[in-house]
Residue frames as qw, qx, qy, qz and C-alpha x, y, z in Angstrom:
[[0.462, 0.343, 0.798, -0.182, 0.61, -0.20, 6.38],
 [0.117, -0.096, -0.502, -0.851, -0.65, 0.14, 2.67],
 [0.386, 0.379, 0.177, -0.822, -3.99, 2.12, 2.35],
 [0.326, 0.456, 0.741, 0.370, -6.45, 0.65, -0.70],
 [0.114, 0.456, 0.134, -0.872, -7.92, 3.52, -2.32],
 [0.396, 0.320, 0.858, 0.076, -10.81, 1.96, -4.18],
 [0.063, -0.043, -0.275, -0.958, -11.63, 4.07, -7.84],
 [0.449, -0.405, -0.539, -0.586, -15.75, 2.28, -7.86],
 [0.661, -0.233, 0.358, -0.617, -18.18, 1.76, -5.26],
 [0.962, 0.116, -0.160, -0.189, -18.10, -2.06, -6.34],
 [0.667, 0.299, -0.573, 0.371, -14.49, -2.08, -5.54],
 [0.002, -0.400, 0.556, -0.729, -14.89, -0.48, -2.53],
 [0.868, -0.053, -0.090, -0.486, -17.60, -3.06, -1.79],
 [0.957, 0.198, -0.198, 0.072, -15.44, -5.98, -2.40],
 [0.557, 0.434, -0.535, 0.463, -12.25, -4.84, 0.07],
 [0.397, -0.340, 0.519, -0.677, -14.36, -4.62, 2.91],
 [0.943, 0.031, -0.154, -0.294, -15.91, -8.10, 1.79],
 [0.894, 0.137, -0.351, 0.242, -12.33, -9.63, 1.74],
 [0.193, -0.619, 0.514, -0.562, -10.86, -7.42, 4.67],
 [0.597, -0.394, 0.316, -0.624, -13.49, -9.08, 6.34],
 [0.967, 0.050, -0.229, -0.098, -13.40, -12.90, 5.08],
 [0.712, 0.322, -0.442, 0.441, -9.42, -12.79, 5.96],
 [0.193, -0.520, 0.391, -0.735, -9.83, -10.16, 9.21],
 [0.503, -0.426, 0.321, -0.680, -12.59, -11.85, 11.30],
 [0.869, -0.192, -0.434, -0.140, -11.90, -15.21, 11.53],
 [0.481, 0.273, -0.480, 0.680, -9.03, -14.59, 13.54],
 [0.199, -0.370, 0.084, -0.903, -11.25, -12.42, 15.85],
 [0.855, -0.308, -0.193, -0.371, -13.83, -15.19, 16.90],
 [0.954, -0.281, 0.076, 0.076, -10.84, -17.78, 17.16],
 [0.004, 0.941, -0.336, 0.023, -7.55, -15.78, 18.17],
 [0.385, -0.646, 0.644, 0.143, -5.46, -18.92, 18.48],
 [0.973, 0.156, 0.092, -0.146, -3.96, -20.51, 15.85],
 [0.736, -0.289, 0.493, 0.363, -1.59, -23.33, 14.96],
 [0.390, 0.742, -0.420, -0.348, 1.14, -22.55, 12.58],
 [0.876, 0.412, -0.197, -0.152, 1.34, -25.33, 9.90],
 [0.889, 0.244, -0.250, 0.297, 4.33, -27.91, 10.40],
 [0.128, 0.481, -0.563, 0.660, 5.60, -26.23, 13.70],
 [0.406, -0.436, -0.766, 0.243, 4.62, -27.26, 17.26],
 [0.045, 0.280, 0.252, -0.925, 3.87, -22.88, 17.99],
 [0.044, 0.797, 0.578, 0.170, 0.81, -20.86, 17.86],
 [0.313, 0.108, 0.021, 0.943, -0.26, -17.68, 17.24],
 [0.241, -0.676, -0.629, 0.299, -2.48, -15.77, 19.47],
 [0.114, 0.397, 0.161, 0.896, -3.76, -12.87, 18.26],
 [0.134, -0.403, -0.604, 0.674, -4.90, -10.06, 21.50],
 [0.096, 0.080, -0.040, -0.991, -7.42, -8.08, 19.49],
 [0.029, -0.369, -0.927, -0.060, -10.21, -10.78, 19.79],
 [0.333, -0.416, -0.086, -0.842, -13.55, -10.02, 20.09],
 [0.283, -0.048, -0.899, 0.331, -14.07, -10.87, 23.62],
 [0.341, 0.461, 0.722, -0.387, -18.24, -9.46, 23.73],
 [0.287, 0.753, 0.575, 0.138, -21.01, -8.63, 21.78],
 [0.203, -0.886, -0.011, 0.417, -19.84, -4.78, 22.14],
 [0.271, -0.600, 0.462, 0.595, -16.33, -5.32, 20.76],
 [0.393, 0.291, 0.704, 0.515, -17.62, -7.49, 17.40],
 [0.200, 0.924, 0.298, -0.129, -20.53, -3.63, 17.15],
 [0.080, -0.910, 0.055, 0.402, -17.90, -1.64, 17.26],
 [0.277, -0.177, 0.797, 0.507, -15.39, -3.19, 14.81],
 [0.349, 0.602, 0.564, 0.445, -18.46, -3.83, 12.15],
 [0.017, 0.911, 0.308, -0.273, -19.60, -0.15, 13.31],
 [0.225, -0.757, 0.335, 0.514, -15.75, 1.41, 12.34],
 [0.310, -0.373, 0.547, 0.682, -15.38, -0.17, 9.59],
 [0.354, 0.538, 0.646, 0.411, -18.57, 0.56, 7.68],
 [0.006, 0.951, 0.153, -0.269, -18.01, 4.36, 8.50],
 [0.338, -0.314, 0.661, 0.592, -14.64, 3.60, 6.56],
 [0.248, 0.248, 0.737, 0.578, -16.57, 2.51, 3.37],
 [0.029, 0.850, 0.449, -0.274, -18.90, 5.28, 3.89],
 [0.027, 0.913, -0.080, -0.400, -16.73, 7.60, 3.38],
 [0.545, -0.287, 0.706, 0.349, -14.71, 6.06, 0.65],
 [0.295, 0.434, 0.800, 0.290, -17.61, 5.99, -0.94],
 [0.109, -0.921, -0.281, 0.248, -18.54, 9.38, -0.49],
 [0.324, -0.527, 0.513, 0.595, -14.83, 10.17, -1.82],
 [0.396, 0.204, 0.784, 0.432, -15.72, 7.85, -5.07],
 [0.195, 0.853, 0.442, 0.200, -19.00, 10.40, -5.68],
 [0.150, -0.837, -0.014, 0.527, -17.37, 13.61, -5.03],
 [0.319, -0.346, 0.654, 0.593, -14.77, 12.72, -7.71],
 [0.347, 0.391, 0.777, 0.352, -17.40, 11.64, -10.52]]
């Protein structure tokens, strides 16, 4: 899996913005149809309570925490 390793705080802003726009629809609504076939794809890491959508936002803004924390150490 490639890593992002984001040089500003604005960039590292803006790959957890589009993680998320492209990550969590899939999460709410784990099955979908695949264009001009008669299959679906059912993704099993839904979020299946209130609990599982905390902890997912919870893990991955302690990611851009520290990212960001990386980004100041370096300046």
């Amino acid at each position: 899996m490639k890593t992002s390793q984001p040089k500003t705080i604005q960039e590292a802003i803006n790959n957890i913005e589009t993680f998320f726009m492209v990550d969590m629809w899939t999460k709410f609504y784990p099955i979908i149809k695949i264009k001009g076939t008669k299959g679906k794809w059912c993704r099993e890491d839904y979020f299946k309570s209130k609990k599982d959508l905390d902890n997912y936002l919870r893990e991955n803004f302690d990611i851009l925490r520290k990212e960001i924390k990386r980004i100041r150490r370096k300046k």
